[in-house]
C-alpha positions as CSV (number, residue, x, y, z in Angstrom):
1,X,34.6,62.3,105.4
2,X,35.4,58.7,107.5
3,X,37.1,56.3,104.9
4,X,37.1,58.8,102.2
5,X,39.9,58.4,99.4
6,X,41.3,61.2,97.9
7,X,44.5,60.8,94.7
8,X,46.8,63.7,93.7
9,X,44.2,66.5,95.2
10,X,45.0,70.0,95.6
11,X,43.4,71.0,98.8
12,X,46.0,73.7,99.8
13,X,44.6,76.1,102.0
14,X,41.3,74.1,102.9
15,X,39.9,74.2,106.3
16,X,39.6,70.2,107.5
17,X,38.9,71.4,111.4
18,X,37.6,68.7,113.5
19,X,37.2,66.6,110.2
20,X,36.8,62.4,110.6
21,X,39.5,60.9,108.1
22,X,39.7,58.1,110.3
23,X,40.5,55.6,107.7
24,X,40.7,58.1,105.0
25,X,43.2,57.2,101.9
26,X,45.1,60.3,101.1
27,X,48.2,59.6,98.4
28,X,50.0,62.9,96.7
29,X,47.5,65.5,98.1
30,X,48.7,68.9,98.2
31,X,47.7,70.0,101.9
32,X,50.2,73.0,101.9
33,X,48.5,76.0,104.4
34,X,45.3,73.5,105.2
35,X,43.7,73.9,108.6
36,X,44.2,69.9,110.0
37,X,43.7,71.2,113.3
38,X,41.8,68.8,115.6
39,X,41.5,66.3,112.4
40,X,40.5,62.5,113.8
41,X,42.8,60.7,111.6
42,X,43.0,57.3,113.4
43,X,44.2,54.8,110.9
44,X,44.2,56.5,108.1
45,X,47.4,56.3,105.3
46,X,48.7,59.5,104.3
47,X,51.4,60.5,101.2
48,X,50.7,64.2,101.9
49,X,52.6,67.8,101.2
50,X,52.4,69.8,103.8
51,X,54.3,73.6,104.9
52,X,55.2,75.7,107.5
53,X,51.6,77.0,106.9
54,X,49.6,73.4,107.4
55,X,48.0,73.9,111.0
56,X,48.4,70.2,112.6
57,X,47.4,71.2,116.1
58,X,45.1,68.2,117.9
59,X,45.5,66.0,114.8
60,X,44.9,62.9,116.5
61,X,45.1,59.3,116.0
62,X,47.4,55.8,114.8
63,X,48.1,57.0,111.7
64,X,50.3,55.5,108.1
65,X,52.7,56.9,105.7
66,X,54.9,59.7,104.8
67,X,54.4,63.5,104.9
68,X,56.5,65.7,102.2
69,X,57.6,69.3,103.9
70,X,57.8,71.9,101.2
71,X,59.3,75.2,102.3
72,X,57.4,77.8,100.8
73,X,60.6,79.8,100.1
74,X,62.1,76.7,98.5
75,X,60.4,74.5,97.3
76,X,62.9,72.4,95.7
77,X,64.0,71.6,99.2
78,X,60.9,69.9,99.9
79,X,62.3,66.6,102.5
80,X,60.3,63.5,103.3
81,X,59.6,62.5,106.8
82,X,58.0,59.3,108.1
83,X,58.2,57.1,111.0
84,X,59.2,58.3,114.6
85,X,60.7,61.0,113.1
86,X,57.4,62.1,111.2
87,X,55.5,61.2,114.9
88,X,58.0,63.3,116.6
89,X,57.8,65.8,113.9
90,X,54.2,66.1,114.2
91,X,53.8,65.9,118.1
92,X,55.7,69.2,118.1
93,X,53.4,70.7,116.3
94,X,50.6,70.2,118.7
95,X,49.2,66.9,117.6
96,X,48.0,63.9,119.0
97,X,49.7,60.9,116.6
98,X,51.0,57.5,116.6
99,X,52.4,57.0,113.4
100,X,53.1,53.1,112.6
């Protein structure tokens, strides 16, 4: 899936282990319970929706953009994160990322 570009998809609950989105476009995708676990990612832009559910453990690479958290028991509370805080964010979560 290297490079692939992907525009307001619903892949909620799909299973991306080990995937290469190095380079992957992915703007408004709905990622919310996805397995992302061991994803290569390295520079690819992300504008993604993600829960408590989304499994980021060993997502690895440089990575840009923004990552929407939706609670699943709110979802109106649903807060962006991006920057250091969406690195540090994710690096708790058992990834791997630089984000720039």
């Amino acid at each position: 899936m290297r490079a692939v570009e992907m525009y307001a998809t619903d892949a909620g609950d799909a299973n991306f282990h080990a995937a290469d989105l190095s380079g992957a476009t992915l703007l408004k995708c709905h990622l919310e319970g996805a397995n992302l676990s061991h994803v290569s990612a390295d520079r690819a832009v992300l504008e993604i929706m993600v829960d408590e559910k989304t499994n980021v453990t060993g997502l690895h690479g440089h990575i840009d953009g923004c990552v929407k958290f939706v609670q699943s028991t709110d979802p109106r509370r649903a807060r962006d994160i991006n920057g250091k805080e969406l690195e540090k964010w994710l690096n708790l979560r058992g990834a791997d990322v630089v984000v720039r």
